[in-house]
Backbone bond lengths (Angstrom), bond angles and torsions (degrees), N, CA, C in turn:
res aa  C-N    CA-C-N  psi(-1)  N-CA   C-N-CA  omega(-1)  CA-C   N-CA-C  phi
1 X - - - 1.442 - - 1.522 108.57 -
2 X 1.643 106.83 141.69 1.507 110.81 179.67 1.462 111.43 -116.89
3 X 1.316 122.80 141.55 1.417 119.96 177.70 1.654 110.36 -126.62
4 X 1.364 116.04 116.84 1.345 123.35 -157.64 1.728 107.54 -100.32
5 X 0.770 116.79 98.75 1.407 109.17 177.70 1.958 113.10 -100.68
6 X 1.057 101.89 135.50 1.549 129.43 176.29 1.424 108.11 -84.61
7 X 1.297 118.50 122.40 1.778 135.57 179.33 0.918 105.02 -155.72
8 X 1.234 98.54 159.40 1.677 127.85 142.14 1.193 146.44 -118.87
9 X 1.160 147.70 167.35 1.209 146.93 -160.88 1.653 99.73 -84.17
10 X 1.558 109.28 129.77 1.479 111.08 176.32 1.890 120.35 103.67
11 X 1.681 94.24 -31.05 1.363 95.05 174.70 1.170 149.05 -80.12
12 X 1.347 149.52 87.71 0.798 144.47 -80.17 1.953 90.28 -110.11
13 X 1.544 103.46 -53.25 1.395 106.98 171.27 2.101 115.85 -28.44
14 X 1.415 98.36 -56.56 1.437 116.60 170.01 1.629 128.59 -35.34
15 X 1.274 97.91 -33.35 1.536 119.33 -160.35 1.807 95.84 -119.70
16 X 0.838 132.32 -12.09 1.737 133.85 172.20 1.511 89.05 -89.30
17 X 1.420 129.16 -26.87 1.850 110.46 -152.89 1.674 88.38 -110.43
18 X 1.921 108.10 -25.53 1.638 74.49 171.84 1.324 110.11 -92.48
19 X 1.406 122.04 -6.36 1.933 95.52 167.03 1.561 123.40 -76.75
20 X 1.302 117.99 0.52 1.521 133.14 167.24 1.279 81.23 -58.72
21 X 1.556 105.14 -94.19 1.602 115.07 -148.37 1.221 105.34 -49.40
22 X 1.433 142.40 -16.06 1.270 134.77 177.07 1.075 112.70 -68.00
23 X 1.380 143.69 -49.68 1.577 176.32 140.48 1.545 108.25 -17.94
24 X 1.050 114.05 -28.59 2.241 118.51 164.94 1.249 113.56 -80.12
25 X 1.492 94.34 117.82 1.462 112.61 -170.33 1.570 110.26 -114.18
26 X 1.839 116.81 -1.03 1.291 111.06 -169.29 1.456 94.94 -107.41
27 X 1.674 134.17 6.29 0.972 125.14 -179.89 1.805 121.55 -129.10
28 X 1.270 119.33 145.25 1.735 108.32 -162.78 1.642 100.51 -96.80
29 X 1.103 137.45 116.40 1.258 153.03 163.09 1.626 124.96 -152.20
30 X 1.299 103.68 137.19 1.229 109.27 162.26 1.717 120.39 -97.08
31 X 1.746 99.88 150.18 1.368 108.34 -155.93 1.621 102.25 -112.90
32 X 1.304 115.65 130.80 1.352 118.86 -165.63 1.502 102.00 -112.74
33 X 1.453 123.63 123.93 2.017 96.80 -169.94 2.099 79.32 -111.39
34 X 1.297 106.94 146.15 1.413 101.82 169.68 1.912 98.70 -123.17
35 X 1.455 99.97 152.70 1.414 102.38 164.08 0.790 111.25 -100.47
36 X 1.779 113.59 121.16 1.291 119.14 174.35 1.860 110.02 -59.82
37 X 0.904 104.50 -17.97 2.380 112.12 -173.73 1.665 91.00 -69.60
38 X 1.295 129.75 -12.36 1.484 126.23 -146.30 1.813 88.10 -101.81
39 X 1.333 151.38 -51.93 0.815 160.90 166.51 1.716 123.13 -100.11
40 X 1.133 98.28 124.28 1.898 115.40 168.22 1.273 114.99 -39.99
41 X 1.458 132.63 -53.21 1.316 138.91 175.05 1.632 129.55 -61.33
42 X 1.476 98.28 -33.78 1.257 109.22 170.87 1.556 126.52 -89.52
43 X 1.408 104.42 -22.19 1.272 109.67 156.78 1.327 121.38 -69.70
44 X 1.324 123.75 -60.47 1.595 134.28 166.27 1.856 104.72 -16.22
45 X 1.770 92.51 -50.69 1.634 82.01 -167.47 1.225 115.42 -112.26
46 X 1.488 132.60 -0.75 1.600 112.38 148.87 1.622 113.42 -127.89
47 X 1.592 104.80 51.70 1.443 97.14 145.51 1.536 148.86 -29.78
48 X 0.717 92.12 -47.99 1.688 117.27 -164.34 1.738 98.74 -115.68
49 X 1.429 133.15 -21.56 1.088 145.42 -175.88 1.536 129.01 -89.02
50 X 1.389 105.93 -7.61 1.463 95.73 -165.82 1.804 114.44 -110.44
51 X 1.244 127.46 138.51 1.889 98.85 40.84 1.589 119.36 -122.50
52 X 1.364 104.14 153.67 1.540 95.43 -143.37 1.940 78.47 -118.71
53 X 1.224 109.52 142.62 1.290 119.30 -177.52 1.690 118.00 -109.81
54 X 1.307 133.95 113.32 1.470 135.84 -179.21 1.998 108.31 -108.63
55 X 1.556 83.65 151.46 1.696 79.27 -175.54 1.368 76.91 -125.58
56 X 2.090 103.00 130.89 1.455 119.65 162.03 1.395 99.73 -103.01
57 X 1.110 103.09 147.23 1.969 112.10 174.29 1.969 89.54 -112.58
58 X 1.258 116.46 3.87 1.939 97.41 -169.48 1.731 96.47 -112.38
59 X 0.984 150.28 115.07 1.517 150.53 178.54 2.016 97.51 -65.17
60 X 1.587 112.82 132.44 1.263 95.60 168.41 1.792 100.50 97.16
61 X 1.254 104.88 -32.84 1.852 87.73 -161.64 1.378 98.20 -116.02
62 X 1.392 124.53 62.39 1.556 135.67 157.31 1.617 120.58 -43.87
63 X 1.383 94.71 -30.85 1.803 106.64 -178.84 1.086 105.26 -112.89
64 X 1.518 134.64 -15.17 1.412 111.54 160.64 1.498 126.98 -40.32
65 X 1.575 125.73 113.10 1.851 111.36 168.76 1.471 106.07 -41.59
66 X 1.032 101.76 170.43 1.751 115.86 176.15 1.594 120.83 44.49
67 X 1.321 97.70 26.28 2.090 99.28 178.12 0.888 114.55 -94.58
68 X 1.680 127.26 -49.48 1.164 125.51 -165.20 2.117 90.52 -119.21
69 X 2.019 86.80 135.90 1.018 111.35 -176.40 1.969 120.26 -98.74
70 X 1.016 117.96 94.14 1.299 99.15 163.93 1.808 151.37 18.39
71 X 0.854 124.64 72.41 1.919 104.80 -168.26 1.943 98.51 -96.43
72 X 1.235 101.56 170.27 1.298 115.82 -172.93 1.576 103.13 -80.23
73 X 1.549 122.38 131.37 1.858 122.09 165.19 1.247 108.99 -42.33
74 X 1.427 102.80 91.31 1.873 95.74 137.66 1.627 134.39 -8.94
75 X 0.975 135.84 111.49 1.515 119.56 153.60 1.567 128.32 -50.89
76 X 1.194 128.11 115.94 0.804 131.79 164.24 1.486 138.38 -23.13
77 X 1.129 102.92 -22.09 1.532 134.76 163.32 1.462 130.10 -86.81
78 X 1.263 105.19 -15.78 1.008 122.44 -157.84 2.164 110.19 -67.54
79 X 0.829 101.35 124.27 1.846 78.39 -173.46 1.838 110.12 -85.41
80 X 1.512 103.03 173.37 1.095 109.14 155.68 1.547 123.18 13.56
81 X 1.777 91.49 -102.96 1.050 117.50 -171.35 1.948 117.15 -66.46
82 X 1.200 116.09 -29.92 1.124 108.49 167.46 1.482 126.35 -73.10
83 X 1.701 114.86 -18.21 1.621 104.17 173.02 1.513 90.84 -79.74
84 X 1.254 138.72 -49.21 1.538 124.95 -169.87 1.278 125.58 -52.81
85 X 2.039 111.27 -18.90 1.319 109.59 168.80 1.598 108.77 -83.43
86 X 1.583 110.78 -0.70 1.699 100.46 -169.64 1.667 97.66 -101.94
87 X 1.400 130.96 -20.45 1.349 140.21 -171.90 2.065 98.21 -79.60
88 X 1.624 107.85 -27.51 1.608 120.79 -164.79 1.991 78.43 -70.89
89 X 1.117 112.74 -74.85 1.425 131.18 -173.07 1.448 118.09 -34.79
90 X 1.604 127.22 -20.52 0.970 123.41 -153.62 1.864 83.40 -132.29
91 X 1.162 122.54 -36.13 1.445 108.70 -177.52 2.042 99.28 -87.60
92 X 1.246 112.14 22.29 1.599 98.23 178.88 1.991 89.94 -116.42
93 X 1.410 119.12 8.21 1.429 108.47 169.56 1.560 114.28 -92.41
């Protein structure tokens, strides 16, 4: 399983959720960070949005349409253990 997260450089929200996800040790995924500043398209669409988190189940198919699915924002607050119970919830659908 792949978990793609959308950032940018400077943000602070961005950088609290990837040292969360760095910090889960009861779950197996690899963590993909993309800059949204790095591409036009991805900026266009989470400007104002990030950081926005996608779960790929396909290794390799970043540009496939329909691969990577959406997950709901974290709270910022959220600790540890509660994004790993929300990542448990969302990779058992």
């Amino acid at each position: 399983m792949r978990l793609i997260l959308y950032s940018k450089a400077g943000c602070h929200l961005c950088e609290g959720l990837q040292e969360k996800l760095k910090q889960i040790q009861n779950l197996s995924f690899e963590l993909e960070v993309r800059d949204i500043t790095t591409r036009e398209d991805w900026f266009a669409a989470y400007e104002y949005e990030v950081p926005v988190l996608y779960l790929s189940n396909y290794r390799g198919a970043e540009d496939e349409e329909g691969s990577e699915k959406p997950l709901p924002r974290p709270s910022p607050r959220a600790s540890v253990q509660q994004l790993e119970q929300m990542l448990r919830k969302y990779l058992a659908n």
